[in-house]
N, C-alpha and C positions, 0 to 999 in steps of 0.2 A: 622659284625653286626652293628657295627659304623656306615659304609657306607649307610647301610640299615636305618635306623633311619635319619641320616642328609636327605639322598635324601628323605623321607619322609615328613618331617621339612620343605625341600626345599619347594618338592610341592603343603603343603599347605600355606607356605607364600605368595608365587607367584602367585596362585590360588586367593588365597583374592584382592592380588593386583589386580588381571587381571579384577576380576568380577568389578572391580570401572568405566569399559568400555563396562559394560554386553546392551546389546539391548535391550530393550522391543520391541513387548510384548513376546519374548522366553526368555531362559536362557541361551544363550549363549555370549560370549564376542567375542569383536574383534580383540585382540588379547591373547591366551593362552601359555605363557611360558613354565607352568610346564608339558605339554608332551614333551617338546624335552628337555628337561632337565631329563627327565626320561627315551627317549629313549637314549641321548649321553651316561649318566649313566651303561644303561645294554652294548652299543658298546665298553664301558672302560673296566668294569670292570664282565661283564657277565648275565646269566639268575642270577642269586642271586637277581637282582635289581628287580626283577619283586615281590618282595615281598614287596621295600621300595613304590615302584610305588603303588600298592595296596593298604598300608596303609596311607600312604599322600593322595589319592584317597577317601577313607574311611571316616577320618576325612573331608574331605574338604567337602564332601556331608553332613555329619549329621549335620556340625554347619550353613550349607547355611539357609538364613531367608527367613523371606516371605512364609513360607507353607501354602498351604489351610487348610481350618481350619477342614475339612472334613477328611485330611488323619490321621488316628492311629500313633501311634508311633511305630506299627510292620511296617506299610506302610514307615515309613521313614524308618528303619532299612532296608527291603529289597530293597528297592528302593536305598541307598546309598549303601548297596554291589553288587548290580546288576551295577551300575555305575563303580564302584573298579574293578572289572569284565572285563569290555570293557576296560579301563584303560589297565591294565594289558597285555589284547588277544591284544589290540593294540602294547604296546613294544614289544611284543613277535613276533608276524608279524613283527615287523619294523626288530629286530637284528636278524631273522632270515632271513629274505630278504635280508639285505647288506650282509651279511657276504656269501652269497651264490651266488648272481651277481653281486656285485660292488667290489669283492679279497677286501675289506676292510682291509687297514694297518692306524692306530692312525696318519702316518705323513700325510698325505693326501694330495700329492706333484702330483698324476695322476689327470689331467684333467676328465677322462671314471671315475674312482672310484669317483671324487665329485658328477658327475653326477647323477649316478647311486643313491648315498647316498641321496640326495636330492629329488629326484624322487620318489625311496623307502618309505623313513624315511618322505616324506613331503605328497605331494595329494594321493596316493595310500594309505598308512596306516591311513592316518587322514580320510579315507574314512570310514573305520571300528568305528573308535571314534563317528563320527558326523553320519552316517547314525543307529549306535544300540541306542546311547544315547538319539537320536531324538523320535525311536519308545518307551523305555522307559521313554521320558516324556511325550506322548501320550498316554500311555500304564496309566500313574498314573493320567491324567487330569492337569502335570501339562502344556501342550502346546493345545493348539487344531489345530482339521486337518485343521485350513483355514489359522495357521500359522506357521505350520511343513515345509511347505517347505520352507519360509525363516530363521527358526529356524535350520535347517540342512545346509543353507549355511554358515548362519552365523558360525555357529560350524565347520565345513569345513573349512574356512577359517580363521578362529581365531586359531585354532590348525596347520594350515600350517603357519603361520607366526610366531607362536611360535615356530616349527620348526626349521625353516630357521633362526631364532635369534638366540636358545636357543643354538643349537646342534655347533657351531663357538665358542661362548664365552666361555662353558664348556670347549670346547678343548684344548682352550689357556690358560685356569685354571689348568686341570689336566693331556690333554696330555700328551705324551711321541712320540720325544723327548724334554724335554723342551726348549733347547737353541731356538730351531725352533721357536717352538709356543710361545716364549720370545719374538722374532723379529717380530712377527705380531701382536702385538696387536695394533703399530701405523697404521700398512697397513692394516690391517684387522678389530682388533679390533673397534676402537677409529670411523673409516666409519659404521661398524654396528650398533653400539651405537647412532652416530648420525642420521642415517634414522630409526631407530626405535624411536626414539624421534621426528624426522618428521613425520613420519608416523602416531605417536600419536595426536600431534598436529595439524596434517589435520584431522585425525576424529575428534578431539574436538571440530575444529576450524567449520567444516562442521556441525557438531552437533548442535554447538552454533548459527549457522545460521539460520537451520533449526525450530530450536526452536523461534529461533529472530522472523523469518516470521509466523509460526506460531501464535505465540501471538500476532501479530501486524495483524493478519488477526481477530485473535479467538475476540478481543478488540474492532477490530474496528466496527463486529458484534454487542457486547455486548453492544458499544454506540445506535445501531438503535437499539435493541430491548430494551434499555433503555427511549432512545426517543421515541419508540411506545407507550411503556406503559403509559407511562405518558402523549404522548398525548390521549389516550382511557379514561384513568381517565378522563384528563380535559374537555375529550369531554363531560363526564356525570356530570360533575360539571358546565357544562354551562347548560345542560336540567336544575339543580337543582338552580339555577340562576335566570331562566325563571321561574321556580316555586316561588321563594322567590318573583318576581317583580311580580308575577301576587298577590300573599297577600298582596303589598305596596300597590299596587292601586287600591285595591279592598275591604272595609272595611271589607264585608263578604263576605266571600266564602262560598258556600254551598257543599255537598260532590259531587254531581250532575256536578257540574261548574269543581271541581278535578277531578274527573277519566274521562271527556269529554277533558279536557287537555290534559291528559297521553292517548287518547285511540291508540293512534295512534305510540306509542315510541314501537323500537326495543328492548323489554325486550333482548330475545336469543342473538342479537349482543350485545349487552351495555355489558351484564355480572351485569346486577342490579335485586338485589333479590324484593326489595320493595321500595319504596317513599310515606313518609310518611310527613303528617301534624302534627307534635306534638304540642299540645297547652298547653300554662301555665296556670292551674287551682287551684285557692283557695282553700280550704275544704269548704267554705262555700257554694261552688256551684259542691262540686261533685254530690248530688242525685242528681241534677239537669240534670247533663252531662250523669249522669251513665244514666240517663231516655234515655235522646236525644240517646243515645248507646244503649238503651237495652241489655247491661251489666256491669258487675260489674267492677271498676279498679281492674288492675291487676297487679302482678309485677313477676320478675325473680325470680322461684326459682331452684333448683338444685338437680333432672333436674324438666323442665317443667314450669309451672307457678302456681304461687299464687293469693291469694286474696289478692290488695293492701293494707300494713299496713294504719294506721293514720296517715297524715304527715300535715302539715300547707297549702305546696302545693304539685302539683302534676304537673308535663312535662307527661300527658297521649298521645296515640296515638289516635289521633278527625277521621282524612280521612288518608285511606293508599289504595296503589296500587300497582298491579302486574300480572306478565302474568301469574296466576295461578287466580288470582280473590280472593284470601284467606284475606276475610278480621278476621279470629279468631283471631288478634294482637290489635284488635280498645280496647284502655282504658288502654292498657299496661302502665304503669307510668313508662319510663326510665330513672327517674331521683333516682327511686330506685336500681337503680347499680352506684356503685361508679366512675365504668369507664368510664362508658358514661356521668354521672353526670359531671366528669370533663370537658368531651372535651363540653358538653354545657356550665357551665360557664365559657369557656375560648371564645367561642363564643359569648355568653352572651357580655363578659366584653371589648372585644378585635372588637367586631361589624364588624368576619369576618368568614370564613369559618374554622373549626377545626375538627380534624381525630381523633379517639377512639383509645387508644391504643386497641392491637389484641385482643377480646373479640370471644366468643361462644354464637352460634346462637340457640337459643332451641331444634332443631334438633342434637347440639352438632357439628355443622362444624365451620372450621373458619372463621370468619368474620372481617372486618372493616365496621364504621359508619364516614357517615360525617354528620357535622349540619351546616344551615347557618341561622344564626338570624333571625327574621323578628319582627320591632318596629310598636307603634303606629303612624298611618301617611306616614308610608313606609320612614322616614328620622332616621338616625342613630344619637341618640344625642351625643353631647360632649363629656357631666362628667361621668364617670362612677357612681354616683350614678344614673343620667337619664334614663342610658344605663336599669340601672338595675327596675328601676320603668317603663319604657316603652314597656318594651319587652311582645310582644303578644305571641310569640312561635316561634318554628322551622321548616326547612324544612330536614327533614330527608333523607338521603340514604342510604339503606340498603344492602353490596357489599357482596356475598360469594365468599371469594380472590381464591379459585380454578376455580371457576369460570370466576369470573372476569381475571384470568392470563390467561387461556384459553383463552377466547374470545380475548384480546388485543394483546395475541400474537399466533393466529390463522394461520398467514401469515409465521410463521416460523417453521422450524423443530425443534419441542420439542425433539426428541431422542436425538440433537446434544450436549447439555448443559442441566444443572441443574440450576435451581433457590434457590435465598436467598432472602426472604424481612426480614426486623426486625425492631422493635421500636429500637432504641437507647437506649431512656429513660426506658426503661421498661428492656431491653433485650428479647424482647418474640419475634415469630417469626409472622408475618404477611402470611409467607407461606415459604414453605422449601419443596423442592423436594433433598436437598445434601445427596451422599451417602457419607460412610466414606473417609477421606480426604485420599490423595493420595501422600505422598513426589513428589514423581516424574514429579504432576504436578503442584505445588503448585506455577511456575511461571507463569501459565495458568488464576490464580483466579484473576478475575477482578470485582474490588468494587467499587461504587461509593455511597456518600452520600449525600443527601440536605435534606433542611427543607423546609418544608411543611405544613401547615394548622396547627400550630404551635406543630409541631411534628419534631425530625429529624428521618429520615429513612435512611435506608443505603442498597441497591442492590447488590449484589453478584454474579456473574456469573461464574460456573466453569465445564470445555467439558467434557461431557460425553465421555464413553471409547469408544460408536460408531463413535466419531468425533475423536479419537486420532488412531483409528486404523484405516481408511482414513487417515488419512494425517502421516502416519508414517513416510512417506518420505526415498528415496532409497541417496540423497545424498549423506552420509557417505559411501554406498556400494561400490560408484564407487573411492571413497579415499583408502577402503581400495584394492579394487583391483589393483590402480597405489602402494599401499606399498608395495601386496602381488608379483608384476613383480619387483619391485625394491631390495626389500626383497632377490627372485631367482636368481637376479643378483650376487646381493652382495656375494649369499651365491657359484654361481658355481666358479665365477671369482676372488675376494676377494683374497681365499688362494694358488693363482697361479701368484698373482701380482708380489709376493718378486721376481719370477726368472725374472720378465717381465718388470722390472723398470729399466735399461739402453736403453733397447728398445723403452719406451714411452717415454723416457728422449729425446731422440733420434725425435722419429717423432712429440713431441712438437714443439723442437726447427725449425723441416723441415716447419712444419705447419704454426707457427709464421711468419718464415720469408715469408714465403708463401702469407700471409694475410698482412704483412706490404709491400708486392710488390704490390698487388692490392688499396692495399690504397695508397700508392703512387703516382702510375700510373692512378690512376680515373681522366676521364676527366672535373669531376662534385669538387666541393668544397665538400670537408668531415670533420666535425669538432667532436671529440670526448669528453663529459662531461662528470666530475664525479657528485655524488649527490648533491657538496656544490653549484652548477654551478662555477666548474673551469675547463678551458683545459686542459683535459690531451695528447691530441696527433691533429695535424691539416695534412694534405698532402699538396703539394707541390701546388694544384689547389687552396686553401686558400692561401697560400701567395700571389699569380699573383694575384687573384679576390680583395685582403683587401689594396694591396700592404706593408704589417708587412715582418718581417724576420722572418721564422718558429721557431727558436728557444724565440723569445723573448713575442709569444704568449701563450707559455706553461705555466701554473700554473695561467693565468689573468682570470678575469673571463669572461662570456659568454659574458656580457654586452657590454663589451668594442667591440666586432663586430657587436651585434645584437640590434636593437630596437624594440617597434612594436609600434601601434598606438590604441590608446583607441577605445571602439563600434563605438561612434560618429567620422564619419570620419571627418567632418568639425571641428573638436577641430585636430590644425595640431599639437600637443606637445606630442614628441615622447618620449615614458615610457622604461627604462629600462628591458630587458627580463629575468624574474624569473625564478627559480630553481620550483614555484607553477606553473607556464603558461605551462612550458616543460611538469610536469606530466599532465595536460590537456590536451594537445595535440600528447600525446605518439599517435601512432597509424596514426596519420590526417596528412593531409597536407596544409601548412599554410602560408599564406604571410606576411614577417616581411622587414623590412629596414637594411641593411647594414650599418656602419660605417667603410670608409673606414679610413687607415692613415691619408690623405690629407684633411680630413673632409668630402667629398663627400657622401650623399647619395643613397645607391644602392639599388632599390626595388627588395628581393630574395622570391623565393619559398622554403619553406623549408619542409623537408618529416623529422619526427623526429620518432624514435623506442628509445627501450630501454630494456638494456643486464642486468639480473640480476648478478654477480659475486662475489661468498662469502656473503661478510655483506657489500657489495655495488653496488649501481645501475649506471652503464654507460649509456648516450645518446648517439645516433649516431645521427647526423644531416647533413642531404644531401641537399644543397644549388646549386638552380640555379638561375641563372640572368635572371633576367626580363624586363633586360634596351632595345632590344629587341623590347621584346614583347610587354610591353607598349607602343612604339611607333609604335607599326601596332596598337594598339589601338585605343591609340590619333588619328590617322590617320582616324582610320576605323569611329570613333565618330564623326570628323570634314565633313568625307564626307559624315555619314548618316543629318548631320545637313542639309547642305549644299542640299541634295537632297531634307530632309525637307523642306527646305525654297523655292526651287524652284517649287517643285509639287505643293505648297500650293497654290498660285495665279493663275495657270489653273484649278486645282478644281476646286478655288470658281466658275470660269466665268464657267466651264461645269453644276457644280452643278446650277449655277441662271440659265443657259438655259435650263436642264433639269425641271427647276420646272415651267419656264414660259411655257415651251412647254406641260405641264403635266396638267396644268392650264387652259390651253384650247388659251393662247394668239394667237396663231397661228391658230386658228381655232380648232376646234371638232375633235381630231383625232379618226382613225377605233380603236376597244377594242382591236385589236394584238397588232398596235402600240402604244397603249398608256398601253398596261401591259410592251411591252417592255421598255418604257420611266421610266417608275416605277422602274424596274429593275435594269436598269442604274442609277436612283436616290440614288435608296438603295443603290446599293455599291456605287455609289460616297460620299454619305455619314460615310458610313461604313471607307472609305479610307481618308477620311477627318478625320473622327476622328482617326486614328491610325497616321497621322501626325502630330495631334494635341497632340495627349499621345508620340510622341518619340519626341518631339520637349518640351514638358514639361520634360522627362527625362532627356534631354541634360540642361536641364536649372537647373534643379535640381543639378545632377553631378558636374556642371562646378560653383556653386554658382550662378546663376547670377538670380533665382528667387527671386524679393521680395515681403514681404506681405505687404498689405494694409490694416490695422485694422483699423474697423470701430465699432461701436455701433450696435451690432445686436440681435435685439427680439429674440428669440428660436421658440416661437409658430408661427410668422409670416414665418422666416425660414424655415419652417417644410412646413408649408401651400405652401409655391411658389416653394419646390423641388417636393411635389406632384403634384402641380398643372403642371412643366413641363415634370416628369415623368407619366404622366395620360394615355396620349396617347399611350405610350408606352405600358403600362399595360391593353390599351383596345383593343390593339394588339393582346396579348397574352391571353385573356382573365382571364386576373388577376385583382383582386379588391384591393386598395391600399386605408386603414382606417388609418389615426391619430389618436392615444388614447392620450388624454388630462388627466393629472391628476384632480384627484377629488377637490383638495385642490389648484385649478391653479392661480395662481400668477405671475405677468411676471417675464421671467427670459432671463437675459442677457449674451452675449458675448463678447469679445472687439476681435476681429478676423477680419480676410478677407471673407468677406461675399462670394464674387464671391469662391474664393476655398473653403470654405464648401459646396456651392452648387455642385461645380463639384465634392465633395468625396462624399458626399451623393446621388446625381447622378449614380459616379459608385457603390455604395452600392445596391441602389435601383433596377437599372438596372438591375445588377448581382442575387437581390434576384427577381426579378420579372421573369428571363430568364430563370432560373433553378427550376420554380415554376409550379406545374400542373396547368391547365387551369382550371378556376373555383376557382379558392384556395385564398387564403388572403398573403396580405404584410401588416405587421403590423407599422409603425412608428411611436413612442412614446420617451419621455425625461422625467428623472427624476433627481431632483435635492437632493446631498445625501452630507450635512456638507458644504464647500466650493467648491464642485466641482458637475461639468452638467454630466450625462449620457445619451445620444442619441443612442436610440438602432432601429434596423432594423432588422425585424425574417420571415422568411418566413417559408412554408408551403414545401421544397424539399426534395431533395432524401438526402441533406446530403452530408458531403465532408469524402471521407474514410480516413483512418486513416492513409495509408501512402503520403496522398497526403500534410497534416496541417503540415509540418513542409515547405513547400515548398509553401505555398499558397501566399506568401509576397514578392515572386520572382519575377524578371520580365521574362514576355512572360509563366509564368507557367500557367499551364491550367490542370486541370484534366484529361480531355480526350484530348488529342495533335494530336490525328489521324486527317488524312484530310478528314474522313467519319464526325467527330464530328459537332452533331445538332444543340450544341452551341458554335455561333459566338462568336468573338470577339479575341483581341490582347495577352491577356492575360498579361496590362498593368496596367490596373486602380488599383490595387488593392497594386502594389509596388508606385503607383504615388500616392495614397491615405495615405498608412502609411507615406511614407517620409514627405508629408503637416502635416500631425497630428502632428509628430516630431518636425518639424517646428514649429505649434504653441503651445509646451509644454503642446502636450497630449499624449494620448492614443488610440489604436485601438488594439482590444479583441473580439473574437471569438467564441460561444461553439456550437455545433453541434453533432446532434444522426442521422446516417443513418437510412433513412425513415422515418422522424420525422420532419428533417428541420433543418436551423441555424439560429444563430442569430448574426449579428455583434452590439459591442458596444463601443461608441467612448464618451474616458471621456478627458472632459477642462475642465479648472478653470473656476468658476462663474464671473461674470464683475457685480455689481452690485451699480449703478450710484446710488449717494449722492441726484443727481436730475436731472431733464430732460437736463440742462447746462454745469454740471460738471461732474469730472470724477472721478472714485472712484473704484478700479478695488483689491480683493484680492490676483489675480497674479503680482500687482506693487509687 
């Protein structure tokens, strides 16, 4: 009876535990203990336990939270014994299965009997668990069918791994014999314990991720639909803008001249109910006004309206409009509500735009108002007593915020999120769509607050359950299915280790030596790090390559062999290599510098991986020599130069004879041979300039380019690159516009004017080339703080997205085929960044396939003291 009770005890403590890893949207966890603690329970000690199984069962269902609010309290009672139930028929299947195909004996020394036991006891019987419990919480409403069948995996497999945990540890607790199951708990136990702890912490860790991304998606949402709205608003606060300026300069309006204004405004998109003229009126000229109205003032009352009391003055409504035409509001006095009252004298006194707190609209919806002053004179005076002797009235807009939240965020799915607006000051809500709050997503609610038209307001966004069951995300599934294979390991192999460990002792040590022959014997340099970067092990190929003695390299750190060289290759001051640089480059392959003993530098290739073991991370670092290879380099460099320099001086004289002969010096050639003359032109051209780009690369490379900085206009600059790329674009029939800022002012550079033109050349070129016929190049500069932006956009197809990390290459091209439309070296564009480099700038990119790109090249401004001197913010 005891027994019966504790295993009861057991599984509903365990039970609690487990659900703190329950999934939504079912009820099931991913991992469940207390079945296999309930089935090892009945293999010990018999059917008896099927009763403690039942009542731990029982309990664990009646105190579970979260019920609909729908079900009875008979509905929970049979609904938690129908659970207790499956419970139950499940250990009863399980211990009458082992004990009938796996000869089950307590020591559990057979191989075939673990097997069996785990096969049994683990996906077979957890079949019965997970596949009734499932139709019973579809059965009560509390799963539905679109998410039963991941609700039956999850239960599936959160009861096999409870399992495969549970049913090991039990044994080493109560088993018989004990001295046995005494000695596994290091070999057995203490490994279980630890991958079930792994196991957890990948679901978690996977959990936590998924949620990260998540919220960093649900957020980043929430900021555009935050910046919509408010640009919607503003859009209507500028009509209402335009209204207040048409009252400044206009002494009178008549209502004629207002609604000939508005005739034409998108009521339906705005989301504005009405725009109104409220004017400030004395008592001693309301019969007057009431006349001009033919009616009576009126004010709020509740519900509906009144006949205005007696007041001194009166803020009535004179002209009002809307896409209903409804003018029965004209005389309203709104200065008879307190609320509105305020946000006009905050207008009034403050001579600027101001928001109502959330007020009700006669029809009883909710609303916001905004007012914006309008004085004698259309000038805003000083003092606030001026303010307040001048003010002729307001211009009113009247928002119904369902509306109005409609219309501004039109462009988005409302199903996905719920909305929050609220006054601060007030606490009242501006508009509210939130259902009841939800724990579970409460990392979800994204708020933000500012002030406004001297209100603060605060936004709230938080995802509807149609947006949470999208993006549920299977990440964790596939976690726990690496625990649920690890889990089966542990559980067939585990309790068969103790006889199997001289044996593995055994093929360790064969294995070791095994792998320190190969490391040895590598003909390549092998260096081994631990995580502090120190050497733990070098082969015999490292000592020849560093010239060190293997032993007195062990325990130094990396440094002492390895350097590398900072981005900037012409900064020649070689930086020590970090334990941060390695984890960057796990995986890559990487050029770093050698120190040898003798001091010598030796340029290596290095291929770097990395071994997790235990609670520490090993590199392995595979080193080849490059001394080499660099010199077929050198070589190969010196004789492209070389062939450079020679082709260049029979070009020229082909190309001046192709162009005299094209020219007609020779006489009027036939149309064959002078399209053939053309042809030869072009490519000699063509091949001109690719010696003239590898011949800049070589100069680049080798240092030996210098700049020449001059004093150079921008605008002028701009003018003489289009004006020598003209032709080119009237080639192609591309149009090439200079946009000149509005606000234009000269603006200077202290640069090498000739190499701007040749990078802005290949800019141009390149956007002109890949541009449809007919299309626009746009060149334009803007000047932003102390520094110039030169930008170049065209009209193309766009560069794809595996192409932009490679565009900066030399000889890279998009299309490389030798079918490709578009010519060229695929130089300019690595000879172009390197010059920007050079003159301590920049060259930046962005681009939308079929849309076009745009390049932008930013320098320091030069902005001369006078047309003599020099005066430059990049000194």
């Amino acid at each position: 009876m005891l027994r019966i009770l504790l295993l009861a005890i057991a599984y509903f403590v365990f039970g609690q535990l487990a659900m703190l890893l329950a999934i939504a949207p079912g009820m099931a966890t991913s991992v469940f203990p207390s079945l296999g603690i309930a089935i090892a329970a009945a293999l010990l000690w018999g059917y008896p336990m099927l009763a403690g199984a039942f009542l731990g069962s029982l309990m664990f269902k009646l105190v579970q939270p979260d019920w609909p609010q729908d079900l009875t309290w008979s509905d929970k009672v049979v609904y938690s014994l129908s659970m207790a139930g499956i419970t139950a028929l499940t250990v009863a299947f399980a211990l009458g299965a082992v004990r009938r195909f796996a000869h089950f004996h307590s020591a559990l020394t057979f191989e075939k009997s673990i097997l069996w036991l785990f096969v049994l006891a683990g996906p077979f019987a957890c079949l019965i668990s997970s596949g009734l419990s499932t139709l019973v919480l579809e059965q009560f409403g509390l799963v539905t069918p679109d998410h039963a069948g991941l609700n039956w995996f999850t239960w599936w497999v959160g009861d096999m791994i409870g399992v495969m945990i549970a049913i090991p540890l039990v044994f080493m607790l109560f088993a018989k014999p004990r001295p046995l199951w005494r000695t596994r708990w290091l070999t057995v136990g203490l490994p279980l314990l630890v991958c079930t702890a792994l196991v957890v912490a990948l679901f978690v860790l996977a959990r936590f991720q998924h949620h990260q991304s998540m919220q960093q998606k649900f957020f980043d949402q929430s900021e555009q639909i935050s910046a919509t709205f408010q640009f919607r608003v503003s859009k209507v606060l500028q009509q209402m803008q335009m209204l207040e300026r048409l009252f400044a300069v206009q002494p009178e309006v008549t209502e004629p001249m207002f609604r000939q204004f508005l005739q034409h405004y998108p009521w339906n998109e705005a989301g504005v109910l009405f725009f109104d003229w409220v004017e400030l009126v004395p008592h001693s000229r309301r019969s007057a006004v009431e006349a001009q109205l033919q009616t009576g003032f009126k004010e709020y009352a509740n519900p509906g309206v009144k006949s205005a009391a007696v007041r001194s003055h009166y803020s009535v409504i004179r002209y009002l409009a809307s896409a209903s035409g409804d003018t029965s509001f004209a005389g309203l006095d709104l200065a008879a509500d307190p609320v509105r009252k305020e946000a006009m004298d905050y207008a009034m006194d403050s001579g600027s735009i101001s928001i109502t707190a959330p007020v009700r609209l006669v029809s009883g919806n909710a609303a916001l108002v905004f007012f914006i002053p309008v004085y004698q004179q259309g000038v805003i005076p000083k003092s606030l007593d001026e303010k307040r002797q001048k003010i002729r009235g307001f211009i009113c807009g009247i928002f119904e915020t369902e509306l109005l939240v409609q219309t501004s965020l039109s462009q988005y799915d409302t199903s996905e999120f719920h909305l929050h607006i609220r006054d601060l000051g007030t606490g009242l809500p501006y508009y509210s769509s939130l259902p009841e709050p939800a724990a579970q997503t409460s990392y979800l609610t994204w708020t933000r607050q500012w002030s406004h038209a001297g209100r603060s307001l605060e936004l709230q966004l938080v995802p509807s359950k149609t947006l949470l069951n999208l993006n549920s995300g299977q990440q964790s599934w596939y976690v726990l299915t690496g625990g649920l294979v690890l889990c089966s390991l542990l559980g067939i192999f585990l309790l068969v280790l103790t006889g199997r460990s001289a044996r593995i002792e055994h093929l360790i040590t064969q294995r070791t030596k095994e792998l320190s022959s190969i490391l040895d014997n590598a003909i390549e340099s092998i260096v081994i790090v631990d995580q502090q970067g120190l050497i733990e092990r070098v082969n015999k190929e490292t000592s020849l390559l560093f010239g060190y003695a293997m032993p007195s390299l062990l325990r130094q750190p990396v440094s002492k062999l390895l350097a590398c060289l900072p981005e900037h290759k012409n900064h020649q001051l070689l930086q020590p290599l970090t334990v941060e640089q390695l984890n960057l480059w796990v995986g890559h392959t990487v050029e770093v510098t050698g120190l040898s003993e003798d001091g010598q530098q030796i340029p290596l290739e290095m291929g770097l991986s990395r071994v997790d073991i235990a609670d520490k991370h090993l590199y392995t670092l595979m080193l080849h020599d490059l001394r080499e290879r660099k010199k077929i380099d050198r070589m190969k460099s010196e004789f492209i130069s070389t062939v450079s320099h020679e082709l260049r001086t029979p070009l020229t004289s082909i190309n001046g004879s192709l162009g005299l002969l094209a020219g007609g010096v020779t006489g009027e050639l036939p149309p064959q041979a002078q399209q053939l003359v053309q042809i030869a032109k072009t490519n000699t051209d063509r091949l001109a300039r690719l010696v003239n780009d590898i011949l800049d690369i070589e100069k680049l490379e080798f240092g030996q380019l210098k700049l020449q900085p001059t004093e150079v206009d921008v605008l002028q600059l701009l003018q003489e690159a289009k004006q020598q790329n003209q032709a080119y674009a009237d080639k192609y029939s591309v149009r090439l516009d200079l946009v000149v800022p509005t606000d234009h002012t000269a603006v200077y550079l202290y640069q090498d004017k000739f190499r701007l033109l040749q990078i802005l050349s290949n800019l141009i070129s390149n956007a002109i080339k890949f541009s449809p016929s007919h299309s626009v190049v746009k060149l334009s500069y803007q000047q932003h703080d102390h520094y110039l932006v030169i930008k170049v956009k065209d009209q193309g197809t766009g560069i794809a997205e595996s192409f932009r990390s490679k565009i900066f290459q030399k000889f890279a091209q998009a299309d490389s085929s030798d079918s490709r439309s578009n010519q060229g070296s695929g130089l300019g564009l690595n000879i172009s960044k390197t010059l920007v480099e050079m003159m301590q700038g920049n060259i930046d990119f962005e681009s939308e396939l079929g849309k076009g790109t745009c390049f932008s090249l930013t320098f320091p401004c030069y902005q001369p003291l006078n047309r003599h001197g020099k005066s430059s913010v990049q000194d």
